[in-house]
C-alpha positions as CSV (number, residue, x, y, z in Angstrom):
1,X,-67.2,-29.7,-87.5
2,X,-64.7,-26.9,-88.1
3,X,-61.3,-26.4,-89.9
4,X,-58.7,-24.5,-87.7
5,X,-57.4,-21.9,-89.6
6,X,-53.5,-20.5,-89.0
7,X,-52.8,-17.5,-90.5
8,X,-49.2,-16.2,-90.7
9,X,-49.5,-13.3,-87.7
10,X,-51.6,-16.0,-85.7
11,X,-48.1,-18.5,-85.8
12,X,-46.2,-15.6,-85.4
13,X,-48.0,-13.9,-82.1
14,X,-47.9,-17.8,-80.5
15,X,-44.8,-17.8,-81.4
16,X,-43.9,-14.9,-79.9
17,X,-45.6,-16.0,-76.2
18,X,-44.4,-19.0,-76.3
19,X,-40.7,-17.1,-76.6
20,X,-42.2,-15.0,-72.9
21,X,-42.8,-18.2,-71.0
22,X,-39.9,-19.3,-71.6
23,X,-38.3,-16.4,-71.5
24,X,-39.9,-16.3,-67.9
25,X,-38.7,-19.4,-66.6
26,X,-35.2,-18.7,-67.6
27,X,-35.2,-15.6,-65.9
28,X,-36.4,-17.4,-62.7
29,X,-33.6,-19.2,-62.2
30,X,-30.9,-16.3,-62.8
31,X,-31.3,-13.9,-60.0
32,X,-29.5,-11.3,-61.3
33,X,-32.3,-10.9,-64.4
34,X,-35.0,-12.0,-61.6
35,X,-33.8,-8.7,-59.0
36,X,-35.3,-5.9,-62.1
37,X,-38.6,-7.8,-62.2
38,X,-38.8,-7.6,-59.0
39,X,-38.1,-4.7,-58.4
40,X,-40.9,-4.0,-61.2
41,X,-43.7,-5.7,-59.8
42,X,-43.4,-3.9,-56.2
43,X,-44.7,-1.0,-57.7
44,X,-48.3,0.1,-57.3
45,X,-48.7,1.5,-60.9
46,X,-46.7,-1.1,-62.2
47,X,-48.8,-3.9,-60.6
48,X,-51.8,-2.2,-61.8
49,X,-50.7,-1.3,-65.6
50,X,-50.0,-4.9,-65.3
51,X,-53.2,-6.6,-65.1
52,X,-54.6,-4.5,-67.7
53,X,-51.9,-4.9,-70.6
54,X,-52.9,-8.9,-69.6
55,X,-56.2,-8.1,-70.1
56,X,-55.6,-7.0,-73.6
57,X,-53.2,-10.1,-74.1
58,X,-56.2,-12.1,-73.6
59,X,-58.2,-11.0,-75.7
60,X,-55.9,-10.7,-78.3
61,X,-54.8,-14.3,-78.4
62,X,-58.4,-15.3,-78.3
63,X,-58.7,-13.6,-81.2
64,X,-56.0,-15.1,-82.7
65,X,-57.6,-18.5,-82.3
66,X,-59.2,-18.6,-86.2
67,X,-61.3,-21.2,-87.7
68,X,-63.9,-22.4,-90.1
69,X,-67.5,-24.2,-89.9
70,X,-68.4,-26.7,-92.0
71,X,-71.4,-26.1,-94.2
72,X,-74.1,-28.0,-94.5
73,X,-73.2,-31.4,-96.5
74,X,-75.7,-32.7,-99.4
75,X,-76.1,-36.5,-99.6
76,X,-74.6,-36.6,-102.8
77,X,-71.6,-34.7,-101.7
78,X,-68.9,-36.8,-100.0
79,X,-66.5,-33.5,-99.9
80,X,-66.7,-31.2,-97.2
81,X,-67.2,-27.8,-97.8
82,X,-66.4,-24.7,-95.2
83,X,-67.6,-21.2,-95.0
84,X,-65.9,-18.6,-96.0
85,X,-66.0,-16.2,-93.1
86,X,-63.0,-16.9,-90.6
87,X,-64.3,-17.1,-86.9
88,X,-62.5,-16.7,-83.8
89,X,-62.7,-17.9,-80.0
90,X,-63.7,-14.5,-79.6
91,X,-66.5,-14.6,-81.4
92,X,-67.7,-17.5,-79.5
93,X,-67.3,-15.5,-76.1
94,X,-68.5,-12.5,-77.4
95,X,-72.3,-13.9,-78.2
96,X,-74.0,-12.6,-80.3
97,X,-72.8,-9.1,-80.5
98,X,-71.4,-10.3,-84.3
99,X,-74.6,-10.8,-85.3
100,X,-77.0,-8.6,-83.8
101,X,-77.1,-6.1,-86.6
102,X,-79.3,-3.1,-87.0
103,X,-80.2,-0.9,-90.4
104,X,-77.7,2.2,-89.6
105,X,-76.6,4.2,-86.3
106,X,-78.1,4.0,-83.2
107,X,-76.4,5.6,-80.0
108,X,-75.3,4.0,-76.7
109,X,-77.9,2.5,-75.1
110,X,-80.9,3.7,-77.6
111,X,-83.8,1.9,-78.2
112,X,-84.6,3.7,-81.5
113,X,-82.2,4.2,-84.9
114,X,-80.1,7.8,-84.6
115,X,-82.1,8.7,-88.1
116,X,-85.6,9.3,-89.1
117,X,-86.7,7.3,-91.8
118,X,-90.4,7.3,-94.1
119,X,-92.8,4.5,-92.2
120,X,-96.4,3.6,-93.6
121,X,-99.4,4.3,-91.4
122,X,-102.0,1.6,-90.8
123,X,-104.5,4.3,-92.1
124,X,-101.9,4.4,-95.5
125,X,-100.6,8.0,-94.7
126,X,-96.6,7.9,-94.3
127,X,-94.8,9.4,-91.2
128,X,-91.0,10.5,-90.8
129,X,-90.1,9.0,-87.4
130,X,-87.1,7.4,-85.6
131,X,-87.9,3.3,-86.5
132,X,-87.3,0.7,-83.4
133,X,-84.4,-1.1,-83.1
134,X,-84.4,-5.0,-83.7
135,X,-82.5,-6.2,-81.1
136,X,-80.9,-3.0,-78.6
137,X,-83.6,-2.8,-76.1
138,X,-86.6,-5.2,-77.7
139,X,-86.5,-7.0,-74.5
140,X,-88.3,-3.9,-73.1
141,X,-90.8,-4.3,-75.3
142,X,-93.4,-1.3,-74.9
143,X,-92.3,-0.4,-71.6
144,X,-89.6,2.2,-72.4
145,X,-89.9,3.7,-69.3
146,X,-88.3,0.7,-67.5
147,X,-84.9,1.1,-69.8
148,X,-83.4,3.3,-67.1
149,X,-84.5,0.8,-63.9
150,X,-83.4,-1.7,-66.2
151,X,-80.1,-0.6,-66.5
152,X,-79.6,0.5,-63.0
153,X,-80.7,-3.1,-62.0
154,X,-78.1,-4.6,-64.1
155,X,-75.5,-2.3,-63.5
156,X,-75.9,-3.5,-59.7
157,X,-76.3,-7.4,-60.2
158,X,-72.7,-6.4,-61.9
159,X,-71.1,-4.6,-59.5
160,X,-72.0,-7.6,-57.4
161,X,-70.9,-10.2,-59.2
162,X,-67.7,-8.1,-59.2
163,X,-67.5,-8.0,-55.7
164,X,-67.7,-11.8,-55.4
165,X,-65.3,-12.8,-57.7
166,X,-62.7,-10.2,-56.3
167,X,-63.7,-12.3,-52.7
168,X,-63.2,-15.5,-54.0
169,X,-59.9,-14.3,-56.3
170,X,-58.7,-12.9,-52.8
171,X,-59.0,-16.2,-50.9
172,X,-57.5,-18.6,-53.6
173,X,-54.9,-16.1,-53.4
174,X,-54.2,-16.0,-49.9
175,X,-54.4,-19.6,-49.7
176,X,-51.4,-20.1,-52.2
177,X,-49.4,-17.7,-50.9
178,X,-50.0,-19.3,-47.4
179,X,-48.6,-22.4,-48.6
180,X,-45.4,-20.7,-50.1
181,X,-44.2,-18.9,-47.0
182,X,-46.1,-21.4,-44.4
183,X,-49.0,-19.4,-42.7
184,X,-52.3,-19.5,-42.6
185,X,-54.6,-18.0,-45.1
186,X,-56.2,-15.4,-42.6
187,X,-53.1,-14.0,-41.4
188,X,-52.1,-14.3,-44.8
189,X,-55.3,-12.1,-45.7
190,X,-54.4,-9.8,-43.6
191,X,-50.7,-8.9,-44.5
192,X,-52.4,-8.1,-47.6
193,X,-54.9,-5.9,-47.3
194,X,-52.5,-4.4,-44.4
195,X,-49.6,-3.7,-47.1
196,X,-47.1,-5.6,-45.3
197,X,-46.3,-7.7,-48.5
198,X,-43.2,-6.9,-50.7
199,X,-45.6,-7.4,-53.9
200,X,-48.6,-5.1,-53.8
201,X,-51.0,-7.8,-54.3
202,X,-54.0,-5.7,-52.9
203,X,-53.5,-3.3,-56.1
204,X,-53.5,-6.1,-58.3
205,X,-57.0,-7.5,-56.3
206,X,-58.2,-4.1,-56.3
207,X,-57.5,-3.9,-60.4
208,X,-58.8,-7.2,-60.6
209,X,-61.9,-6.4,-59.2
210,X,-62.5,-3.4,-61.2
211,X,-61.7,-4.9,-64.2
212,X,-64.1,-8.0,-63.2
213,X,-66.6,-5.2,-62.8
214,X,-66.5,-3.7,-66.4
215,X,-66.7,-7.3,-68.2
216,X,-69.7,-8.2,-65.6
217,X,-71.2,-4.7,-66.9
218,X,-70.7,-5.3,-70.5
219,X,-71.8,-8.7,-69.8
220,X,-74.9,-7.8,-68.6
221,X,-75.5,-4.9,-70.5
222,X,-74.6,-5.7,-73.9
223,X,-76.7,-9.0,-74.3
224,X,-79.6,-6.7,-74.6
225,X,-78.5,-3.2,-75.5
226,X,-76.0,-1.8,-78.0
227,X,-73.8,-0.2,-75.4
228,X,-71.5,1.8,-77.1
229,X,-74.1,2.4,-79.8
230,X,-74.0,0.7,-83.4
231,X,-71.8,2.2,-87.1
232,X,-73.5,3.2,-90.4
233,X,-74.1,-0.6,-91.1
234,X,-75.8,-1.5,-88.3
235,X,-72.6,-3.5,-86.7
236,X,-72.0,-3.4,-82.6
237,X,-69.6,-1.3,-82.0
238,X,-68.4,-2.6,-78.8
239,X,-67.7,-5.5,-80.7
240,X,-65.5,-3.7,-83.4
241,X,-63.5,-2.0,-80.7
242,X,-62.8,-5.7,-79.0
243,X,-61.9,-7.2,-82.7
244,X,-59.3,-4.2,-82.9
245,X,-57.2,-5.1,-79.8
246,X,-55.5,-7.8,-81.9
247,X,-54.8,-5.7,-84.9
248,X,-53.1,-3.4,-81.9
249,X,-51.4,-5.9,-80.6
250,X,-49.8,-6.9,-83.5
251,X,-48.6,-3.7,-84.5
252,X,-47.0,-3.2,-81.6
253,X,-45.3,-6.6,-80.9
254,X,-44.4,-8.5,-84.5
255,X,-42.9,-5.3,-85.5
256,X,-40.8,-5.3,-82.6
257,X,-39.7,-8.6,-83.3
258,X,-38.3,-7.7,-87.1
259,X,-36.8,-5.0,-85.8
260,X,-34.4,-6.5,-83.0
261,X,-32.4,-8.5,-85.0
262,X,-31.9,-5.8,-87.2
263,X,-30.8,-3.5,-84.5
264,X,-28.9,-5.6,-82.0
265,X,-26.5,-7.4,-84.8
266,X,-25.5,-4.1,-86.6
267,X,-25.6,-2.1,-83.6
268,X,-23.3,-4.1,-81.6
269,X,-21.2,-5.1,-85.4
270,X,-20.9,-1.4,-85.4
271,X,-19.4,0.0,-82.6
272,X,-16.8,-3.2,-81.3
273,X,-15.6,-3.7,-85.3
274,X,-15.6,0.0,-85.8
275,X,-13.3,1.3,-89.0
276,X,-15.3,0.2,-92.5
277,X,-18.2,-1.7,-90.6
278,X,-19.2,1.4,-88.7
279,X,-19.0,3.3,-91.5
280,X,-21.0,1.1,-93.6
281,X,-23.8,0.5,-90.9
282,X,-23.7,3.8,-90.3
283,X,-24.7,4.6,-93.5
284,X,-27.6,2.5,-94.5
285,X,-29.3,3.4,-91.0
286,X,-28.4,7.2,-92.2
287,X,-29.8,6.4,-95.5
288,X,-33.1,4.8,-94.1
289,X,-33.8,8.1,-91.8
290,X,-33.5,10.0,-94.7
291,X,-36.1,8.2,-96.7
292,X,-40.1,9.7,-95.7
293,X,-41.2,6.9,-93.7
294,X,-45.1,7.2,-94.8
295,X,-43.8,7.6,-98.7
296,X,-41.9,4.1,-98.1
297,X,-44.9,2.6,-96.5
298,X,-47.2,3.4,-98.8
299,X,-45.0,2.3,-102.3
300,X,-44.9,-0.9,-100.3
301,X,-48.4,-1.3,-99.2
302,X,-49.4,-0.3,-103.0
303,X,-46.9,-3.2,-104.1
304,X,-48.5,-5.6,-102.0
305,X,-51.8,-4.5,-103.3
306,X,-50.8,-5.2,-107.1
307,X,-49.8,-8.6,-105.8
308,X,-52.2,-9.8,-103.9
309,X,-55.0,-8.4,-106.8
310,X,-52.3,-10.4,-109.7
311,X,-52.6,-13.4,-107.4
312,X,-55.8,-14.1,-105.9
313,X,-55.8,-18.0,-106.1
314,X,-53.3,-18.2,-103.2
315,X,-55.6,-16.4,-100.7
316,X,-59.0,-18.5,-99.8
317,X,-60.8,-15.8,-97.7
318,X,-60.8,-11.9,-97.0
319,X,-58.9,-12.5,-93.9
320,X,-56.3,-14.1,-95.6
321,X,-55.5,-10.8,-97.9
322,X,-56.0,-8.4,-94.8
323,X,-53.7,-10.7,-92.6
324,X,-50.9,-11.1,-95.1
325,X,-51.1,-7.0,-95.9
326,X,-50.9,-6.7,-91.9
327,X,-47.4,-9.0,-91.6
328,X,-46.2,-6.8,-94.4
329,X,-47.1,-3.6,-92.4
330,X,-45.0,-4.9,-89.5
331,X,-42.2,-6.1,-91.6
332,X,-42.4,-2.5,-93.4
333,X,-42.5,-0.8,-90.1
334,X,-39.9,-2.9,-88.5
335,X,-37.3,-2.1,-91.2
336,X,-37.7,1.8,-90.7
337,X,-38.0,1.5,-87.2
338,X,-34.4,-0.3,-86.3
339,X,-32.6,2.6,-86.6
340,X,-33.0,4.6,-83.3
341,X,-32.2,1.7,-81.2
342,X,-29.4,0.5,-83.7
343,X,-27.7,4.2,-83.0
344,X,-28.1,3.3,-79.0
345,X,-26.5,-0.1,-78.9
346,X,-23.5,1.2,-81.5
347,X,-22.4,4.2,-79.0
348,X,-23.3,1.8,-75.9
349,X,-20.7,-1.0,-77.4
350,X,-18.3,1.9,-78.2
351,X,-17.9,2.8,-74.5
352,X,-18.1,-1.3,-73.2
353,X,-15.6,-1.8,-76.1
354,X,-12.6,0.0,-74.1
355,X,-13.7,-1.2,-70.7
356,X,-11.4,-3.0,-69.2
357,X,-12.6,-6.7,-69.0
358,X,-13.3,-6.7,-72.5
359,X,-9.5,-5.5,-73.1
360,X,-8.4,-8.5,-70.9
361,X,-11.0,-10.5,-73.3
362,X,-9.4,-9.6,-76.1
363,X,-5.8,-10.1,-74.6
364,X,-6.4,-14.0,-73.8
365,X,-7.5,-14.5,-77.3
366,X,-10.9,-14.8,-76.8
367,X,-13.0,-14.8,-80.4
368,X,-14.6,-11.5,-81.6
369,X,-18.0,-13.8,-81.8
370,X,-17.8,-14.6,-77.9
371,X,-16.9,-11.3,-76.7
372,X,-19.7,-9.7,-78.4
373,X,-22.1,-12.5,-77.4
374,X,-21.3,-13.5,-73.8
375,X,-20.0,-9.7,-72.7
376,X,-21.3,-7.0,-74.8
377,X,-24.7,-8.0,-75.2
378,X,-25.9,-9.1,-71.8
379,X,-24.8,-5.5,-70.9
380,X,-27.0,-3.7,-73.5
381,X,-29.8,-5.6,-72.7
382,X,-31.3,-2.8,-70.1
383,X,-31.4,-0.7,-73.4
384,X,-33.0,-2.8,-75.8
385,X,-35.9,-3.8,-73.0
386,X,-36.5,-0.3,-72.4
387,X,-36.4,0.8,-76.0
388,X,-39.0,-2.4,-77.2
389,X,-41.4,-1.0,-73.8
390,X,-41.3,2.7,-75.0
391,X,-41.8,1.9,-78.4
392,X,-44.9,-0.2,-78.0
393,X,-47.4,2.5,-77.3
394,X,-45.7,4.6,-80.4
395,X,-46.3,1.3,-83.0
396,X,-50.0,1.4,-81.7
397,X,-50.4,4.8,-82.7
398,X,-48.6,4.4,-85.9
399,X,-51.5,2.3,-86.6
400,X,-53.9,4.3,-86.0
401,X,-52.5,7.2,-88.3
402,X,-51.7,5.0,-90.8
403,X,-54.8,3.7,-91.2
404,X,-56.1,7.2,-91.3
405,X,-54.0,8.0,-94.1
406,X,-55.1,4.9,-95.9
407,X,-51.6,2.9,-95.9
408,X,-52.4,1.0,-92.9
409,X,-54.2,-2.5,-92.5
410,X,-56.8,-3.7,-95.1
411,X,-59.9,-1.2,-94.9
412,X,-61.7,-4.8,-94.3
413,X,-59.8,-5.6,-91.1
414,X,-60.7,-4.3,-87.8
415,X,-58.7,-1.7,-86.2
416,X,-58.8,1.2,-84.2
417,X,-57.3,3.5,-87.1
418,X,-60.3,2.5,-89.6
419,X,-62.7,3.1,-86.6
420,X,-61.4,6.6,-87.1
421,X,-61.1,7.1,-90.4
422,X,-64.4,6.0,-90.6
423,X,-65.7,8.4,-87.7
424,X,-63.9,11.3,-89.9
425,X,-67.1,11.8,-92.2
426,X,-69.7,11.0,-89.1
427,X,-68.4,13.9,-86.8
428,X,-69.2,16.3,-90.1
429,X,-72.6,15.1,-90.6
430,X,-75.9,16.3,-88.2
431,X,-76.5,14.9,-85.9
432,X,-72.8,13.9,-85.0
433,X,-72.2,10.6,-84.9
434,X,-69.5,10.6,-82.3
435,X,-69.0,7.5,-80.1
436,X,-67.6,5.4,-83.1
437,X,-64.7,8.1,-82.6
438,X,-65.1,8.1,-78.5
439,X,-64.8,4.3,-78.4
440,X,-61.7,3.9,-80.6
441,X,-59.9,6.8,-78.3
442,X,-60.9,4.2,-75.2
443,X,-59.6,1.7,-75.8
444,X,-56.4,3.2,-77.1
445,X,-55.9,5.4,-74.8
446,X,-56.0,2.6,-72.4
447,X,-54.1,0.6,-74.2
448,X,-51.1,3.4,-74.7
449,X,-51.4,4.5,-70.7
450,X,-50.7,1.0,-69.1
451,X,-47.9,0.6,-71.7
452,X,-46.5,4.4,-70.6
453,X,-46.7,3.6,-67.2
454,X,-45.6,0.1,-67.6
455,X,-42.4,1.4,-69.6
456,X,-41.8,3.9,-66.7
457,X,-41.6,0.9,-64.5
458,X,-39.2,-0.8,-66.6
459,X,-36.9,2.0,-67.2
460,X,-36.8,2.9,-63.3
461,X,-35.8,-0.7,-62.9
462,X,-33.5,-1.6,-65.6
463,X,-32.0,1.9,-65.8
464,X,-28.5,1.5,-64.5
465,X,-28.3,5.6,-63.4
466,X,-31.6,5.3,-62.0
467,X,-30.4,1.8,-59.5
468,X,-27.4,3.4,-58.5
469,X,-29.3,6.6,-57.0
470,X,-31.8,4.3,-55.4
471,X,-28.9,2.4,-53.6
472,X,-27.0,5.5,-52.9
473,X,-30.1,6.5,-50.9
């Protein structure tokens, strides 16, 4: 028995994907928001960057999925008691890499803790040696020559498995496509894999497959080794890297959706009311830029501290504090974050504000409420989509140096920024303790390129300059 658990960035990240579906079917039925997409998804890198960012989405709403066992009931009990530790659907998938814990460090792949440590000899002596792990590599047992065949083996079975799925992904492709323009599903195939399709779906079968290839591998792999080694606790940290996705996710998204309403109102106020509104907006976003964004951060994170310690009964669990500290973090970096795109869509609705079918707008009487509504804002939508893209890859990182700093997320949560503070200390220490540090960058770095590239994308397509030169060619 279990107890879901909602917590407020959970309702909030739904929330927000729930606004993208429908979002998406909207746009499918007005072709002139449908042409940009399109437009989007017929390039290569595009396509590509795609499928990865989706990848992360995945994960991150599986992570998002919280809830509680049940504990063990006594006869005389009728209540029903839950644990306190908050699970996920992640968890579930991932195994047991939660709770396959060893003593301290141990690298990628090793079969033997990264320190030496004082063992007693059957003969009573005592000898300083690296101890066995528990669980990375026990399947070997004293074979420990078979760890590299072992891992070759596996590494193949994956690369297999990949192979076949990307086959059978290929075909149920192919056969729904084949049905939407009325072919067969060979000659389907082949217009395909012979690039004679206006989407490039072979790059998004070719991604496919290679992503297919790394879960098969980590699959395989990490059910009996510690593949990107294990943290001064013992904990997997492959695992910890996967939990972090969310908490970058977040970041990125809930603070972009404080900050739009902020930005779009009193950007678009701004520059059609001009005089004293202009002024005044103009000032508070002036104000804000001169305030040391970290220094506001941090009084309001230390804030949040004194209240959540002066308050503990309305929090159940750990997760509870660290989420609510996290929504305050996105509020915190929405409200300092507005500003730049505010600036944009004031000077944007300066210049729409004299055009000419606004002027013939205002001389039929129309209301100041419906010009700015049905004419100014559909036409500063290109910036506001590109401005949200770029600005995704720049919240992740936020994270990360905030976190470093210690006024990010709770030091309890998981996230790619305490991975690093964290690794701080290990790469001073000898032997260096470096793939903590390596797998944060990873995933990051991954993260942040297929949002660059995807923003790229966007801007090429939503870009007003950049569609005129591609039609003047």
């Amino acid at each position: 028995m279990i107890k879901p658990v909602i917590l407020w960035t959970d309702a909030l990240l739904f929330l927000l994907t729930a606004l993208v579906v429908v979002f998406i079917f909207y746009a499918r039925r007005k072709p002139h928001i449908r042409r940009p997409w399109q437009r989007i998804f017929q390039g290569r890198i595009a396509m590509s960057s795609v499928v990865i960012l989706l990848a992360f989405i995945v994960i991150g709403l599986l992570d998002s999925l919280h809830y509680r066992v049940a504990l063990e009931a006594n006869d005389a009990a009728s209540e029903t008691h839950y644990a306190i530790e908050v699970l996920s659907a992640l968890d579930v998938l991932t195994g047991t890499l939660r709770t396959r814990e060893e003593k301290s460090y141990s690298a990628p792949f090793a079969t033997h803790l990264y320190i030496k440590e004082n063992v007693d000899l059957p003969d009573g002596g005592q000898a300083r040696i690296y101890p066995r792990l528990e669980y990375g590599g026990r399947h070997l047992g004293d074979g420990l020559d078979d760890k590299a065949a072992d891992i070759a083996r596996r590494t193949g079975l994956s690369l297999l498995q990949a192979v076949l799925a990307g086959a059978l992904l290929s075909l149920l492709l192919a056969l729904a496509l084949a049905r939407r323009h009325g072919c067969s599903s060979k000659d389907m195939l082949q217009r395909i894999f012979t690039r004679r399709t206006d989407i490039p779906w072979h790059i998004m079968l070719l991604t496919l497959t290679l992503l297919l290839a790394v879960i098969f591998l980590v699959i395989n792999l990490a059910s009996v080794y510690h593949v990107l080694g294990t943290d001064k606790v013992g904990k997997d940290v492959l695992y910890l890297s996967l939990k972090s996705i969310r908490t970058g996710l977040l970041i990125g998204t809930l603070t972009t959706l404080v900050m739009l309403p902020f930005a779009i109102f009193m950007g678009i106020m701004a520059g059609y009311a001009r005089g004293w509104i202009d002024d005044v907006v103009q000032y508070i976003y002036t104000t804000l830029n001169s305030i040391p964004g970290v220094l506001l951060i941090a009084a309001a994170i230390l804030m949040l501290q004194v209240y959540i310690a002066n308050h503990p009964e309305l929090f159940e669990t750990t997760l509870e504090r660290s989420d609510i500290r996290l929504l305050f973090l996105c509020i915190i970096l929405g409200i300092t974050s507005w500003t730049g795109l505010c600036r944009l869509l004031r000077g944007e609705s300066l210049k729409l504000r004299e055009s000419e079918y606004i002027q013939a707008a205002v001389s039929f009487g129309v209301s100041h409420s419906r010009i700015m509504t049905r004419h100014i804002l559909p036409n500063v939508m290109h910036i506001v989509l590109i401005t949200v893209v770029l600005d995704f890859s720049g919240l992740v990182l936020a994270e990360a140096v905030l976190s470093y700093v210690g006024v990010g997320v709770d030091p309890t949560m998981n996230s790619w920024g305490n991975m690093i503070n964290g690794a701080r200390l290990e790469m001073a220490r000898e032997p260096v303790v470096w793939w903590s540090l390596l797998s944060a960058f990873l995933f990051m770095f991954t993260l942040v390129l297929a949002a660059n590239l995807f923003s790229d994308a966007v801007r090429d397509a939503f870009d007003p300059r950049t569609v005129v030169q591609r039609g003047g060619k």
